[in-house]
C-alpha positions in Angstrom: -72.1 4.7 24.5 -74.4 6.7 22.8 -76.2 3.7 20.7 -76.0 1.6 24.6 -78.2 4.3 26.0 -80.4 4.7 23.3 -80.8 0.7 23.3 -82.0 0.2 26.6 -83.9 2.9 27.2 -86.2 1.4 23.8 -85.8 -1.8 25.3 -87.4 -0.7 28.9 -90.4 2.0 26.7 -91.1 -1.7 25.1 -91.4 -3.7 28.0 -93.3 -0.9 29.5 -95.6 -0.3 26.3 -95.6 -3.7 24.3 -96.9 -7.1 25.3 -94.5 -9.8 25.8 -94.5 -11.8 22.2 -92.3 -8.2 21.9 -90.8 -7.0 23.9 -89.2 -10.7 25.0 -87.3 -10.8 21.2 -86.3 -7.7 21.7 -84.7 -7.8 25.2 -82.9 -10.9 23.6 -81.8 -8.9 20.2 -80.0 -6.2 22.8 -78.1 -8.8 24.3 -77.0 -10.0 20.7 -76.3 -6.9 19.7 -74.7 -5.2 22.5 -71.3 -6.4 24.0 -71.6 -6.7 27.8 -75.4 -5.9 28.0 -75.9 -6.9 31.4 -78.4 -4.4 31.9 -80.6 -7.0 30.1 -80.7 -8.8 33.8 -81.6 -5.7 35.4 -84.7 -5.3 32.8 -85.1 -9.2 33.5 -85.8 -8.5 36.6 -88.0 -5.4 36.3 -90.2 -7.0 33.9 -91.1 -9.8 36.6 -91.3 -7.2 39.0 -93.8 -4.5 37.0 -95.7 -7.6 35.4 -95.7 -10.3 38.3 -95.6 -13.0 36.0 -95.9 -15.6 38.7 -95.2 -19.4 38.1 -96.2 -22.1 40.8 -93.5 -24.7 39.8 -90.7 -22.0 40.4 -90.0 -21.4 44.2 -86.8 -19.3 43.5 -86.2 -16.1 43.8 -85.0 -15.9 40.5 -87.7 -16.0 37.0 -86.9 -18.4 34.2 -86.9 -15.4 32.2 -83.9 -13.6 33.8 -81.8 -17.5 33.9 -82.6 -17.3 29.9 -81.2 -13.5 30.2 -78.3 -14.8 32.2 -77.1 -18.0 29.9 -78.1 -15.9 26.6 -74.8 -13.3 28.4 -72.9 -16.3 29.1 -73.0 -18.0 25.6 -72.4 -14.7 23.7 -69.1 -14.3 25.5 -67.3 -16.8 23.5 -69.3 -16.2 20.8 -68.0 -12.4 20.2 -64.9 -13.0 21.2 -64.6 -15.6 18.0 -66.1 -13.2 16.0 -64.1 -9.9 17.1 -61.1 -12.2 15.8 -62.4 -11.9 12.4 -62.9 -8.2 12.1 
């Protein structure tokens, strides 16, 4: 739990501090690394809210980032539970 908190609050001091080439990989390596890390949607969705990264071909509500957020969760599922078998 420890390691969980530690992990996210770096992830949200790099999106607030880093530029994106960054702090991107970085949101992506927390959801690798830590099982159920759907707080990586919620820092999805702060990081289009504190940087406004705006697209005109998007309408939706919802930024490409936080959909590649979302399926990155959905494939590890499987994924981890394959590899849990293992251990």
């Amino acid at each position: 739990m420890t390691r969980r908190l530690i992990g996210f609050v770096l992830i949200l001091v790099s999106i607030l501090i880093l530029p994106y080439w960054i702090y991107i990989p970085v949101l992506f390596v927390g959801i690798v690394l830590f099982p159920f890390f759907w707080e990586g949607i919620v820092l999805t969705f702060f990081i289009n809210i504190i940087h406004n990264v705006g697209t005109n071909f998007s309408v939706s509500l919802v930024s490409p980032l936080t959909l590649a957020a979302l399926v990155a969760l959905i494939v590890m599922l499987p994924i981890r539970g394959s590899l849990r078998s293992y251990v």
